[in-house]
N, C-alpha and C positions, 0 to 999 in steps of 0.2 A: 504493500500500500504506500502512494506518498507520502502521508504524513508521519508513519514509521520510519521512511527514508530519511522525511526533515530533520528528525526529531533525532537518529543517531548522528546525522551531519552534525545540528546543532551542538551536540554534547559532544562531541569532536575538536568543536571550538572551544579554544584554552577561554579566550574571553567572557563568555556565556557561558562556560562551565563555572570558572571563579565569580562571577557576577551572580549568578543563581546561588551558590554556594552562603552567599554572605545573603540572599534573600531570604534563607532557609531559616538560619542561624537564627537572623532578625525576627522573622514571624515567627519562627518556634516558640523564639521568648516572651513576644506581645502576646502568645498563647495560653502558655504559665503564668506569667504577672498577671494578667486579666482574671484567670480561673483564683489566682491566689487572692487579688485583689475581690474580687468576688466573695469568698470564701471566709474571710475574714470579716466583713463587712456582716454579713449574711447570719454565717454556720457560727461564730466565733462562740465558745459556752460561757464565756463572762459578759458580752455584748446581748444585752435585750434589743435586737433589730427590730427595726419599724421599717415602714412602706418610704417615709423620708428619709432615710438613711442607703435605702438601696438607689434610691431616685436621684440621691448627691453623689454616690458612686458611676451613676449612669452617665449622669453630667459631667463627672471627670473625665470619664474610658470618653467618651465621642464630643463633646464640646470643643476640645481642643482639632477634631477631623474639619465640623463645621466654621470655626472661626480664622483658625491657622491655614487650612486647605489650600482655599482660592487665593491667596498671596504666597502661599510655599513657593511655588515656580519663580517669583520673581526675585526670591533669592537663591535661588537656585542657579538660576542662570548667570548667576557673578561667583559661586563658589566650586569650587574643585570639589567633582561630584564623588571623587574618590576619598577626597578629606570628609566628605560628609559622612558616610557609611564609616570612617575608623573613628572617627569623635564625634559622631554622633552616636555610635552604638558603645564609645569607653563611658560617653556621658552619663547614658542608659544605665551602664552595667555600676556607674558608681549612686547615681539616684536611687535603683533597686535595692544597693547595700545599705543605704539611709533609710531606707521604706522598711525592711527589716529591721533595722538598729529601732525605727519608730515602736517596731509592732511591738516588740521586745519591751520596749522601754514604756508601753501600755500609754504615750505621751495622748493630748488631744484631740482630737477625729480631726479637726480643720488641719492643725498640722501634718495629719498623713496623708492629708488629702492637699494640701499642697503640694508634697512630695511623689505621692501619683498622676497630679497633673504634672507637673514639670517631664515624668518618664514618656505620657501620653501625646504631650508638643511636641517632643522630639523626634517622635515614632511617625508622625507626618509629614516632617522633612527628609526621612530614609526611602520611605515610601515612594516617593515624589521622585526621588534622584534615582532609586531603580530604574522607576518606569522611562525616566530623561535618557538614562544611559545605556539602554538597552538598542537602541542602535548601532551605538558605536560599538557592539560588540557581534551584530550581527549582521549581513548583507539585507541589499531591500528584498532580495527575492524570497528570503524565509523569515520574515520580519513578523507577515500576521501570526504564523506557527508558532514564533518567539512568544508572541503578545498572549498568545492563549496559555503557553504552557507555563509561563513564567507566574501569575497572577494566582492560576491554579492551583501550582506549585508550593505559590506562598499560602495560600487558604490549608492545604492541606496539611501544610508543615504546621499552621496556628491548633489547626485543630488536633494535630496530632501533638502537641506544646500544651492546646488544654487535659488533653489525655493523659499523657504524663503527669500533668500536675495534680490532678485527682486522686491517681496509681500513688504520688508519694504522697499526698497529706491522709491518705486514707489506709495504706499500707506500710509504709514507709516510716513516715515520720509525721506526729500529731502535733505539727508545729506551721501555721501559716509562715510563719519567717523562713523555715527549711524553704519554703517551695519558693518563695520571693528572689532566695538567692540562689535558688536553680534556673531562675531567669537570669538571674546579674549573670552567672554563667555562662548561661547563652549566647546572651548579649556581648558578653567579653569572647566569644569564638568568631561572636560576626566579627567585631574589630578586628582580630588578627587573619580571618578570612579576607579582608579587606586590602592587608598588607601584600597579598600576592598579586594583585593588580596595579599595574605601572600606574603613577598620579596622574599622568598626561591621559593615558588611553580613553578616561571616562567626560572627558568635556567639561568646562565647556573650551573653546576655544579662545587665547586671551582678546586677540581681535575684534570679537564679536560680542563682548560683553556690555551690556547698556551703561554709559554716564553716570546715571545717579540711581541710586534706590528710592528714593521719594518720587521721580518720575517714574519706575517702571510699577509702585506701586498705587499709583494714582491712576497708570494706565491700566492695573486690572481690577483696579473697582471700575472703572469706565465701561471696561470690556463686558463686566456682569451684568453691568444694567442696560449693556445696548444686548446683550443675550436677552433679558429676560422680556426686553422692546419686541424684538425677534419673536419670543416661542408667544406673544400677545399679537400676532397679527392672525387676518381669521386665517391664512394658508396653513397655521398651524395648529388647530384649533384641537385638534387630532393628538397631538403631541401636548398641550397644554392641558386636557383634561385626564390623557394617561397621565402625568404628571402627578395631579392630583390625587388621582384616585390610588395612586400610589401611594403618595404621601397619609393620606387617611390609613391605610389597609397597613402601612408599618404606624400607624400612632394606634392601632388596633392591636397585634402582634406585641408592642414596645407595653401596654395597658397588660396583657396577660401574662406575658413572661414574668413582670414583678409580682401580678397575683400568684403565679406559680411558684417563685419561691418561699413567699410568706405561707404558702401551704403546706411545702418542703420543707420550712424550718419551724411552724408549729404544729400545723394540722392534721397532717396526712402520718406523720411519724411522733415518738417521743423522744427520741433521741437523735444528738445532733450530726454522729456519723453514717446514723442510716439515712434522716434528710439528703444530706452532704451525697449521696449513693446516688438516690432517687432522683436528685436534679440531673447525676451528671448522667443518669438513665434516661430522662426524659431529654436534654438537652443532645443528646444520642439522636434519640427518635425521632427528635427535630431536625435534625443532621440528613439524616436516613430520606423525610420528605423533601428534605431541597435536594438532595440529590434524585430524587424521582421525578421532580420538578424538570431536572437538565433532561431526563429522558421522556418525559412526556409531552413537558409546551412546544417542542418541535414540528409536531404530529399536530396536537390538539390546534395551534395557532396558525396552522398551516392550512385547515381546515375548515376554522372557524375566522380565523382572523383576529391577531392578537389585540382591538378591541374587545370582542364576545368573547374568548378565551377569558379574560379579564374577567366581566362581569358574571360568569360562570363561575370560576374562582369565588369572588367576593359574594355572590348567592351563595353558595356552599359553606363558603364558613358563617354567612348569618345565619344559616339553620342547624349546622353541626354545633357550632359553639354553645347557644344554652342547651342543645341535647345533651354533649358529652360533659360541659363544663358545672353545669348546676347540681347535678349529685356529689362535686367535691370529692370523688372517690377516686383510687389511684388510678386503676384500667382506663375507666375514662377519661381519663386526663392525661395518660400518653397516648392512647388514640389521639385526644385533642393534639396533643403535640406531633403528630405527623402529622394532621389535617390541615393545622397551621404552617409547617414546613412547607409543603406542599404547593398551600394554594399560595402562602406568602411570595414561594422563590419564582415560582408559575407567573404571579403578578409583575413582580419583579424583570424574568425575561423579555415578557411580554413588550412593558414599556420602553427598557432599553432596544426593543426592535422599534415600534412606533417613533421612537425619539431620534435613531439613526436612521431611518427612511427619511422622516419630514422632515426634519432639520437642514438648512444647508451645510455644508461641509464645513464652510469658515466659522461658522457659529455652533461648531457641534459641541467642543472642548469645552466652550462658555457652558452652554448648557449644562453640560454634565457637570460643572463644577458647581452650579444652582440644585443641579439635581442630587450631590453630593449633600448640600446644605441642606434641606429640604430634608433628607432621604433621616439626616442626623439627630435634626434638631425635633423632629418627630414626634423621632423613641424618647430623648429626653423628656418633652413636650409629656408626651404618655404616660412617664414615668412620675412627673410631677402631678398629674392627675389622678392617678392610680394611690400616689399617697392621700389626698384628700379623703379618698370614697373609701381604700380597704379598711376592716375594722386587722385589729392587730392581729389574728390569726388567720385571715387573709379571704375568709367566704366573705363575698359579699354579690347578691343577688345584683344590687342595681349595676355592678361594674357591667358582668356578664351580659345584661339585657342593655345595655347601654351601648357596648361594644359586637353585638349582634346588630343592633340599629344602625350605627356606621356602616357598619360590614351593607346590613341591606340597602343601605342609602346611597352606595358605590356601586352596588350592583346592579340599581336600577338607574340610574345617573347614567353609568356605560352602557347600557341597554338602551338607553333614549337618543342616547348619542348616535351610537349606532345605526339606530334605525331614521336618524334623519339622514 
């Protein structure tokens, strides 16, 4: 097959091999920190967690994707993308040994949550210079084969970084701090992964670097709001309601995940390492429908049209969610969690096709970097609503019928659309 052929070419290549290498490294560890980060926050047996407590956790992990994001490139573009990846992942690896010395030292919540946003900012400037310098290690001719296996690559390693980090706090070692500094770890192998790559090869080039940073970052707020001009014209009318209906369908998903853990952590179990199990069981299973997701909206959207794909998605979980979700009982509730996996990643593909059809080409990067924004501030968004309504062991009836109402309000929305 070709893309077997590309794909040992690719890994032939010293430079996209070493370049993946440190991609690994990197999301491994956003993997573990995250779960650990989580975990602590969540599962802790001294910490009485609340619904606001997980919701200011949320805002640290993706707040920093949403605000930092859409300016990352323009400093990007004046730094040595291979100095970014060695000090930005030592940065990492010494922040994460402070986020442990916190845990340890049982110091103030704002405090550790300073120190996890600070690991979380950084983590969007590595991000950012992969994707920049992945050219420069690969010819145009296998570039999209790069682009796919590269991002992939990195998802699989995070999730395979959360698995790990489960494996040690639950077998291992009964110490969030253990698992924090299995991240600084990590993060210290990307940095020295990083060192096998010449500084020059990854770009940018010194000729080509913009004048000032207050003008290049002036030109990409410009750029966002003449993107967001763009996906408001009626040509795109198509793209700005997937959009949307996206956006709702993860401030749905972002509202249940938090009921889910507050269930995990008093409801559904009495103790805090079989919770701790349970989540990283359902978070599995959630796993499992986005991956059935990649193998089904091909077919389904192909068929239907990934408008109605959509709205089909978002009907389905406003009628599954208070079936499986209002009994509070375990079964139900990982069913819910593939159904959400599911139709969530289904939604998801979906409008990334819609978005990449109707969009023009020069305005596509903009958008997605709105769509970035959007996609982030959500789940927060979610998260912050989800504290007001859960009561502290996490049933709560009006969430459930509240976030089935969304669900059917996207489904009929796309459906209407559709049919004009």
């Amino acid at each position: 097959m070709a893309v077997v052929r590309d794909l040992r070419v690719l890994l032939r290549l010293k430079g996209f091999r070493r370049l993946l290498a440190v991609r690994l490294f990197s999301q491994g560890a956003d993997g573990v920190y995250q779960v650990a980060l989580a975990t602590y926050v969540v599962f802790s047996p001294e910490k009485q967690t609340s619904a606001a407590a997980i919701a200011s956790a949320m805002a640290v992990l993706l707040l920093p994707y949403s605000l930092v994001g859409p300016f990352a490139g323009a400093l990007l573009d004046r730094w040595r993308r291979r100095q970014v990846f060695l000090y930005g992942n030592l940065l990492r690896a010494v922040l994460a040994t402070v986020t442990a010395v916190l845990i340890i030292a049982s110091v103030p919540d704002w405090l550790f949550y300073v120190s996890a946003l600070c690991v979380t900012a950084v983590n969007r400037f590595v991000l950012a210079g992969l994707s920049a310098a992945l050219p420069r290690v690969v010819d145009a001719e296998r570039l999209v084969i790069a682009n796919s296996l590269s991002p992939t690559a990195g998802t699989l390693a995070a999730t395979a970084g959360g698995g790990l980090a489960f494996v040690v706090r639950l077998a291992i070692a009964d110490s969030d701090a253990v698992v924090v500094l299995l991240g600084a770890v990590l993060y210290l192998c990307g940095a020295l992964a990083s060192l096998r790559i010449a500084v020059e090869l990854l770009g940018p080039d010194p000729g080509r670097i913009p004048p000032r940073v207050a003008t290049a970052l002036a030109g990409t707020a410009r750029d966002l709001v003449a993107g967001v001009r763009h996906l408001a014209a009626p040509a795109r009318r198509e793209a700005a309601w997937a959009l949307a209906g996206m956006t709702l369908m993860r401030f749905c998903y972002g509202a249940l995940l938090v009921m889910l853990l507050m269930l995990c952590r008093y409801a559904l179990t009495s103790d805090t390492e079989d919770g701790l199990a349970l989540l990283g069981l359902a978070l599995g299973v959630s796993g499992a429908g986005f991956f059935a997701a990649a193998v089904i909206t091909p077919w389904a959207a192909g068929r239907l049209g990934p408008g109605r794909w959509m709205a089909v998605c978002a009907g389905a979980a406003a009628v599954l969610v208070p079936v499986l979700g209002l009994p509070f009982a375990t079964a139900p509730l990982l069913v819910a969690a593939f159904v959400l996996g599911l139709t969530t990643q289904s939604a998801k593909i979906a409008t990334d096709t819609v978005v990449q059809f109707s969009v023009e080409d020069a305005f596509r990067g903009r958008i997605f970097s709105v769509y970035d924004v959007l996609f982030n501030v959500a789940f927060v968004g979610a998260a912050g609503v989800a504290a007001l309504m859960l009561p502290p062991d996490g049933r709560s009836v009006p969430l459930v019928l509240t976030v089935a109402v969304v669900y059917g309000a996207v489904a009929a929305s796309m459906a209407r659309f559709e049919r004009q």
